[in-house]
C-alpha positions as a Markdown table, in Angstrom:
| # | Residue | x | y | z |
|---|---|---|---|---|
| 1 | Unk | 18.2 | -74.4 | -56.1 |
| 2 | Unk | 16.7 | -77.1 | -54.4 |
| 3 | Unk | 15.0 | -79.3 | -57.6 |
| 4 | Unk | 16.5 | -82.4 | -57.8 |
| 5 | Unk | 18.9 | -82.9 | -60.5 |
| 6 | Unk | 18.8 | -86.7 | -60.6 |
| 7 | Unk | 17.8 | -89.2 | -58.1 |
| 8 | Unk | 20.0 | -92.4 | -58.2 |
| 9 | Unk | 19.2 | -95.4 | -55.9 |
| 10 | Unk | 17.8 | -92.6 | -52.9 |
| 11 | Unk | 20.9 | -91.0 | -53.6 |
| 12 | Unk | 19.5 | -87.4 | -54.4 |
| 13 | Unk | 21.8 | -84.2 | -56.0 |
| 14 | Unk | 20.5 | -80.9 | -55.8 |
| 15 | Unk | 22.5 | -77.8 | -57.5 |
| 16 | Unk | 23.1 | -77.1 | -53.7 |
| 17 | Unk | 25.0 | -80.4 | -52.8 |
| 18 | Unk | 26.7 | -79.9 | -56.0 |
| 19 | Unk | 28.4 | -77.0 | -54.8 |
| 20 | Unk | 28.9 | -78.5 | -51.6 |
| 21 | Unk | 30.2 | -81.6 | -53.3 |
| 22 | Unk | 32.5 | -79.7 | -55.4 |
| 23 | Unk | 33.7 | -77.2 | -52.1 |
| 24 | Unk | 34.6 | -80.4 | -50.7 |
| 25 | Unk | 36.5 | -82.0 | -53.1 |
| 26 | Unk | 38.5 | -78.5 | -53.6 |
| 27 | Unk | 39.5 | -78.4 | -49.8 |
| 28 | Unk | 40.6 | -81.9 | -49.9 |
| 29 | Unk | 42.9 | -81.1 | -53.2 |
| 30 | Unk | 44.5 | -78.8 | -51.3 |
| 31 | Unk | 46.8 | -81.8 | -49.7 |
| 32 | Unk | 47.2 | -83.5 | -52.8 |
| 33 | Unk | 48.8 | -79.5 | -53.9 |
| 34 | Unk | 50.6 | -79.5 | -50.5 |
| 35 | Unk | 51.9 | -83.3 | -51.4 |
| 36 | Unk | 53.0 | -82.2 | -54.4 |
| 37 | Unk | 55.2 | -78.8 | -53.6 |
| 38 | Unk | 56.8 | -80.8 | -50.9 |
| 39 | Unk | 57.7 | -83.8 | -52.8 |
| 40 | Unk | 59.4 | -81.1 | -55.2 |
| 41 | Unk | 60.9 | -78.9 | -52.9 |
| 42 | Unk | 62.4 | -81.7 | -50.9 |
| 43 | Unk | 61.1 | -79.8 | -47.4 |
| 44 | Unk | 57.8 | -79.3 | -46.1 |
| 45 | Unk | 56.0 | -76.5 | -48.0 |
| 46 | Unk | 52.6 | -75.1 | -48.2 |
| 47 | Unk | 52.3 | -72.7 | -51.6 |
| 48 | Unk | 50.2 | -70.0 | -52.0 |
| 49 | Unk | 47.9 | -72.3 | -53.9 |
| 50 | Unk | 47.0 | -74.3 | -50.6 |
| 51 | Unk | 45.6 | -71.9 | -48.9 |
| 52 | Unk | 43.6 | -70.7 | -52.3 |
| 53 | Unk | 41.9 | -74.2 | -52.4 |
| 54 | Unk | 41.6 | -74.0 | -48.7 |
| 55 | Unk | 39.4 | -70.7 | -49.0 |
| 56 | Unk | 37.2 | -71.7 | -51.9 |
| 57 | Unk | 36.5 | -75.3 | -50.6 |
| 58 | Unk | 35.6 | -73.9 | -47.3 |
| 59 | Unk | 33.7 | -71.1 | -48.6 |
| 60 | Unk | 31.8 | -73.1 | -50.7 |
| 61 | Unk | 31.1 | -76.2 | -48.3 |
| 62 | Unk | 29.8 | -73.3 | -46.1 |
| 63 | Unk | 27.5 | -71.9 | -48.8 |
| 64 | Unk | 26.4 | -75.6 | -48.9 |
| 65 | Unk | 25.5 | -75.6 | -45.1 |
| 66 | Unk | 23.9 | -72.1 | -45.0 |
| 67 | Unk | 21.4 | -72.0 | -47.7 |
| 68 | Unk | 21.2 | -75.6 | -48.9 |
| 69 | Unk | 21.4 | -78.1 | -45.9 |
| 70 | Unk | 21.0 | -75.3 | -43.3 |
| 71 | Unk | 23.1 | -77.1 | -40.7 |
| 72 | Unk | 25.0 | -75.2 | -37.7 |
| 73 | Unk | 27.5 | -78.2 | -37.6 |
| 74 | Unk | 28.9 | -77.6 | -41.0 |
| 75 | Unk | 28.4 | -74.0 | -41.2 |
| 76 | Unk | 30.9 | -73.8 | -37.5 |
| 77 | Unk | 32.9 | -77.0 | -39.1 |
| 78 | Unk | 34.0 | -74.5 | -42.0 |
| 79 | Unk | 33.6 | -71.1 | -41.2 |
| 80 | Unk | 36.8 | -71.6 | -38.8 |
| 81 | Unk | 38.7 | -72.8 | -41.3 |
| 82 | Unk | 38.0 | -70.0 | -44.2 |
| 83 | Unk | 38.8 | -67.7 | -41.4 |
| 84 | Unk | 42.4 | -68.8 | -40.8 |
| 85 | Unk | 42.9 | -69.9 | -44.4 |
| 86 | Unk | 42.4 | -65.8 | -45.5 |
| 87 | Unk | 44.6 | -65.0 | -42.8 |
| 88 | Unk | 47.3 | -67.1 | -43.8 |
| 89 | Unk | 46.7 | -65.9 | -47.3 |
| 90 | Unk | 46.8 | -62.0 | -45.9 |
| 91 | Unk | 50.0 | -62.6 | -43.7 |
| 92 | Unk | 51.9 | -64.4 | -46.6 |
| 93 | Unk | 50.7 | -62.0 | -48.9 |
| 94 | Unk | 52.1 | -59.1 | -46.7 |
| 95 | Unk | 55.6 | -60.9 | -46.1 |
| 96 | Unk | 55.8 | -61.5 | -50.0 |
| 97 | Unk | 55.1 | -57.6 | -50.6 |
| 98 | Unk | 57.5 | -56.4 | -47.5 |
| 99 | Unk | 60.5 | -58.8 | -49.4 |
| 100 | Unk | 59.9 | -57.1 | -52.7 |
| 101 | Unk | 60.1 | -53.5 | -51.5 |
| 102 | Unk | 62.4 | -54.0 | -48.9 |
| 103 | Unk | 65.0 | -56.0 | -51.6 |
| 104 | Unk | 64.6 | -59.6 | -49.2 |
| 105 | Unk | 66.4 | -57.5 | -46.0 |
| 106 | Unk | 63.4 | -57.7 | -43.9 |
């Protein structure tokens, strides 16, 4: 995973900064997502979406800066994120689960 793909003007992309690339560009769509939910709901929203992007971009930025850059700044930088983004998702998840067996009176 570390050949290099391409090499333009000392600009080198590995398969690994690919992914990392790609992670990053994921957890920055997340706001464009966000953006986009609020601007339709008329009221500050974050959809179950967000935090989807928010896990995969962080998990994958992290992959990027365990095995391919091997750098404790980014592995802390978004390991603390992915942790709170899956326990958004688990919380919402559970509140969405109580409303549907509890007919919305919880």
């Amino acid at each position: 995973m570390d050949q290099v793909l391409f090499d333009f003007d000392h600009v080198v992309i590995t398969p690994w900064k690919l992914i990392g690339l790609f992670g990053a560009f994921l957890f920055t769509a997340r706001w464009f997502v966000q953006m986009y939910a609020t601007r339709k709901s008329k009221r500050a929203h974050l959809p179950m979406m967000f935090w989807y992007l928010s896990i995969v971009g962080s998990l994958m930025t992290l992959s990027y800066f365990v095995w391919g850059k091997n750098d404790s700044v980014g592995i802390i930088q978004n390991a603390f994120p992915a942790v709170v983004a899956i326990y958004n998702l688990f919380v919402e998840m559970r509140h969405r689960y109580q409303e549907r067996t509890t007919g919305g009176t919880a």
